[in-house]
C-alpha positions as CSV (number, residue, x, y, z in Angstrom):
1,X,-21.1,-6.3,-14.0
2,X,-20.8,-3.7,-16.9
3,X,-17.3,-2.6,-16.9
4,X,-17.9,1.1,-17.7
5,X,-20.5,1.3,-14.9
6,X,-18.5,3.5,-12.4
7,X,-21.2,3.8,-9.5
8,X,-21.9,-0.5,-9.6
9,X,-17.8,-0.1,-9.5
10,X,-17.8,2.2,-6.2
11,X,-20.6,0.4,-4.8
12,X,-18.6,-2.9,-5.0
13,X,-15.9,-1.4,-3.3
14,X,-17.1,0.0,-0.6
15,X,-18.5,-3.5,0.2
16,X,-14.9,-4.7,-0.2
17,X,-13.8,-2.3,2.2
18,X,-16.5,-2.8,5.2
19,X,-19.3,-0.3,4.0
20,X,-16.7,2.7,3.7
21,X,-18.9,5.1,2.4
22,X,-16.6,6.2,0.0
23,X,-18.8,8.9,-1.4
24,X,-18.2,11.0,1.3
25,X,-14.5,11.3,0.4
26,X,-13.5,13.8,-2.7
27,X,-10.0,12.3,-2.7
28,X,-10.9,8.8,-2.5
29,X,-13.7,8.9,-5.4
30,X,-11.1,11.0,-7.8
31,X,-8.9,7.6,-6.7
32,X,-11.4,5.2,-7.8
33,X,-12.3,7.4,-10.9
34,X,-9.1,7.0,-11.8
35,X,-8.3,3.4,-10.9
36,X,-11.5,2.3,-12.9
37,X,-11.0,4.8,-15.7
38,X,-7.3,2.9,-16.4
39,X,-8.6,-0.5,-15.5
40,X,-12.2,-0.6,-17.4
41,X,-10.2,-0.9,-20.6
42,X,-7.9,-4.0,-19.1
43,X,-10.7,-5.7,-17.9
44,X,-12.7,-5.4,-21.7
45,X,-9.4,-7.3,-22.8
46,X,-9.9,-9.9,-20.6
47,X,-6.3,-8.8,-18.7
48,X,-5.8,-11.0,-15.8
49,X,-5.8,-8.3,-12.3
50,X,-2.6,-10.8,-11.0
51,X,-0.8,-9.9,-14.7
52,X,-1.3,-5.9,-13.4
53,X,-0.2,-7.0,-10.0
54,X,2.9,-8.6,-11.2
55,X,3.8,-5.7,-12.8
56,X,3.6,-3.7,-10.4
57,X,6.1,-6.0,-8.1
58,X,8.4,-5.0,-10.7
59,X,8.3,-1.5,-10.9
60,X,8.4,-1.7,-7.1
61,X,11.9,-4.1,-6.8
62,X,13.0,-1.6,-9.6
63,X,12.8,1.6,-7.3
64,X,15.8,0.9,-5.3
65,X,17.7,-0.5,-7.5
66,X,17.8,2.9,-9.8
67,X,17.5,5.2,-6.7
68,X,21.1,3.7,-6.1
69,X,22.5,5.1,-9.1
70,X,22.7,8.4,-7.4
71,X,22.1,11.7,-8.6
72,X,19.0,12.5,-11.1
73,X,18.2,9.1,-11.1
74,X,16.0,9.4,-8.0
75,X,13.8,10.9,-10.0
76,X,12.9,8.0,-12.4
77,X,12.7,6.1,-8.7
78,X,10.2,8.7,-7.4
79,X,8.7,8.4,-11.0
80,X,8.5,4.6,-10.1
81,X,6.8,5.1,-7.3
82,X,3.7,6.4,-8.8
83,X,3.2,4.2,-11.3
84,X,3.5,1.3,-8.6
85,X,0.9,3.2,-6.3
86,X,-2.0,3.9,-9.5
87,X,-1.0,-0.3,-10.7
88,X,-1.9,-1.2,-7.4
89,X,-5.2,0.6,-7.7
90,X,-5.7,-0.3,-11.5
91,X,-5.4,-4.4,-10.1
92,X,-7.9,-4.3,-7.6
93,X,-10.3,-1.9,-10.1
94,X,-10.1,-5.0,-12.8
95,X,-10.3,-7.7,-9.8
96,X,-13.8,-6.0,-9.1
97,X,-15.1,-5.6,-12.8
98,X,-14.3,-8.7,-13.8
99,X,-15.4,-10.5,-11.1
100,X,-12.1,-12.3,-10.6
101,X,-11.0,-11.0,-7.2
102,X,-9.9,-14.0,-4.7
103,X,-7.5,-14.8,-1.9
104,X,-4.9,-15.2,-3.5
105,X,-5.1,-12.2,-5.3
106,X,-5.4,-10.3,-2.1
107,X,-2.6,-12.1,-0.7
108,X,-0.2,-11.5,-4.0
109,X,-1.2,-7.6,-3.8
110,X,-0.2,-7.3,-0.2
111,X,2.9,-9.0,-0.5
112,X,3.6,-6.8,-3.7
113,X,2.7,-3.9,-1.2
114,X,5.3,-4.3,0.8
115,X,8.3,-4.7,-1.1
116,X,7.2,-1.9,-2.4
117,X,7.2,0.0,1.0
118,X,10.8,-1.9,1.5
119,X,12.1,-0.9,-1.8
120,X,11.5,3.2,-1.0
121,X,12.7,2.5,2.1
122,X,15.9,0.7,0.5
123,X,16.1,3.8,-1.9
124,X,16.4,6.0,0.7
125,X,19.1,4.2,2.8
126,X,21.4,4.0,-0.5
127,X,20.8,7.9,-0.9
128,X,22.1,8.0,2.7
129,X,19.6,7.9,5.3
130,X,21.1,6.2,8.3
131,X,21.1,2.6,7.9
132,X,19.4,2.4,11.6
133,X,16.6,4.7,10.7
134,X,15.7,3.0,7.8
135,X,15.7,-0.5,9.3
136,X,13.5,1.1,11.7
137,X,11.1,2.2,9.6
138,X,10.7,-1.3,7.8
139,X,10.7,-2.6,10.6
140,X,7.5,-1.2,11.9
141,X,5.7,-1.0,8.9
142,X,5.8,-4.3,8.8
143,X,4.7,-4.6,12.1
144,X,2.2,-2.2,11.7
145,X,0.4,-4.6,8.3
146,X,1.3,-7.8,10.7
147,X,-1.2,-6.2,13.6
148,X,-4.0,-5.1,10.8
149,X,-3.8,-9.2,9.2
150,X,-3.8,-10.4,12.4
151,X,-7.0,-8.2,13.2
152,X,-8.9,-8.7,10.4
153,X,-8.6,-12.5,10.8
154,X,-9.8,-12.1,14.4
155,X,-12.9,-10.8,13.0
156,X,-12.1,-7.2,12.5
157,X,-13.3,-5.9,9.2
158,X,-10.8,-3.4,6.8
159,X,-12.6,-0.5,8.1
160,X,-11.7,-1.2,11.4
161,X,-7.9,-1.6,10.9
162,X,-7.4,1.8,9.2
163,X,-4.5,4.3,11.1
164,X,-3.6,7.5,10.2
165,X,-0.8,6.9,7.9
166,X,-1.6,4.0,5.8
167,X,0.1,3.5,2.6
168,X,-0.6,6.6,0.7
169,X,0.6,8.4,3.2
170,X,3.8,6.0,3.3
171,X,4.1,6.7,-1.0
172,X,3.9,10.1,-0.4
173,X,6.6,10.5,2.2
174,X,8.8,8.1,-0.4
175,X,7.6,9.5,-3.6
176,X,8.6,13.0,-2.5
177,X,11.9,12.3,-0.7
178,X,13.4,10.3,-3.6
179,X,12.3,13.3,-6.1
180,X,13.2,16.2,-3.9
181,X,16.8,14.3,-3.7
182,X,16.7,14.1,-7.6
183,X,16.3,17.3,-7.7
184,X,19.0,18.6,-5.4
185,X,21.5,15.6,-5.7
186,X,24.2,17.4,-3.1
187,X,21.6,17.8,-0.1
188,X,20.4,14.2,-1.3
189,X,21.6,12.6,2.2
190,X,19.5,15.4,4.2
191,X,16.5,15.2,2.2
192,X,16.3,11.4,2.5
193,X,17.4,11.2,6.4
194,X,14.2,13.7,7.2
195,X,12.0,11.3,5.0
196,X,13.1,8.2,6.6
197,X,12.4,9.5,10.0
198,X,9.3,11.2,9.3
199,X,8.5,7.9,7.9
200,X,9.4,5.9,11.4
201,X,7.8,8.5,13.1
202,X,4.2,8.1,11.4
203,X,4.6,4.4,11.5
204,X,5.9,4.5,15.1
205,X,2.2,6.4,15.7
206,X,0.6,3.8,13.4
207,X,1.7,1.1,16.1
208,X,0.1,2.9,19.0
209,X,-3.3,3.6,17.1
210,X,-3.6,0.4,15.8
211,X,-2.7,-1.4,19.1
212,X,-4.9,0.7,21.3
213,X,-8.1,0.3,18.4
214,X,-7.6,-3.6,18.3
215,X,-7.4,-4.4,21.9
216,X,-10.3,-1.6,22.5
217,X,-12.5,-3.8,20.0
218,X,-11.1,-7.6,20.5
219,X,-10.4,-7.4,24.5
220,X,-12.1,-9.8,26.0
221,X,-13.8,-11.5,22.6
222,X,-14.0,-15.1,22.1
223,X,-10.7,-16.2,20.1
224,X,-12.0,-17.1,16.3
225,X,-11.0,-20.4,15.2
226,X,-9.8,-20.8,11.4
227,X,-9.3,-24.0,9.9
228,X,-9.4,-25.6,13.1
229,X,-8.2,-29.3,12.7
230,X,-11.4,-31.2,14.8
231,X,-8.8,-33.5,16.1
232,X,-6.9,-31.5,18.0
């Protein structure tokens, strides 16, 4: 695949995601544009996608960490955030133009996800969000990624799995929260106590939707047997 060939690049992903057609989406492609812009170069050097990946993990532990410095230094944490979310698109851009994407990769880039999503959750609980809310919200995002795995190895493609707030939505709420506390350090607590539980609340919905689309599609479906051990 030639690196700098943006539509092979789109049309390659949108097979990755279950025939998305991404096209359709002016948000999405200015994503991708973006993600294979940064990544075209990486993947002419021969940079591993895992080596980005890694990286990314982290910038991601690294968020609450400096978010509990306190004061302007939610800022560089909200700062943090967006070069984690635009790494985790630059991966998965050199993973397709290089040909190199595999299972593991996919599993290292979810699990660098979430402790991402933990670690702005973990940034707002040390800028004073209650402790309760912000276990809550971990909580079910986790829940909500455990219900889309558990999906798609049912036989449910991406596509299938997607709720309304998925991750961007997640790095948004995050991202903003941390630098809106940055900017006003003495209404820090506030700020990050209405993005926690805006955050719980949109994963609390997450639950529901995905719950209701995966029992609506798999009800009543033959179970699908992976790596099943014949002498069993």
């Amino acid at each position: 695949m030639d690196v700098d060939d943006l539509e092979a690049y789109v049309d390659r992903w949108s097979r990755a995601h279950g025939g998305y057609d991404v096209r359709s989406s002016r948000p999405t492609m200015a994503w991708l544009r973006l993600a294979h812009g940064l990544g075209a170069p990486l993947a002419r050097r021969g940079v591993p996608a895992t080596w980005v990946t890694a990286t990314g993990g982290v910038g991601a532990v690294a968020v609450g960490g400096v978010a509990a410095l306190g004061g302007r230094w939610a800022l560089l944490a909200a700062a943090l955030v967006v070069v984690v979310a635009v790494l985790d698109g630059i991966d998965g851009a050199v993973a397709e133009l290089t040909g190199t994407s595999s299972a593991w990769g996919q599993v290292l880039d979810q699990l660098v996800d979430r402790i991402g999503d933990v670690a702005m959750i973990v940034g707002l609980w040390v800028l004073g969000a209650p402790g309760p809310l912000c276990a809550a919200a971990a909580v079910l995002t986790l829940l909500d990624e455990s219900i889309r795995s558990s999906a798609g190895a049912a036989g449910m493609v991406e596509i299938g799995v997607v709720s309304l707030p998925e991750r961007p939505a997640r790095l948004l709420v995050g991202g903003l929260s941390l630098a809106a506390a940055g900017i006003v350090p003495p209404a820090a607590a506030l700020i990050v106590t209405i993005g926690a539980a805006l955050w719980t609340a949109m994963t609390l919905a997450a639950t529901v939707q995905l719950v209701v689309n995966v029992r609506r599609r798999l009800h009543g479906q033959p179970r699908k047997m992976l790596d099943a051990d014949p002498g069993a």
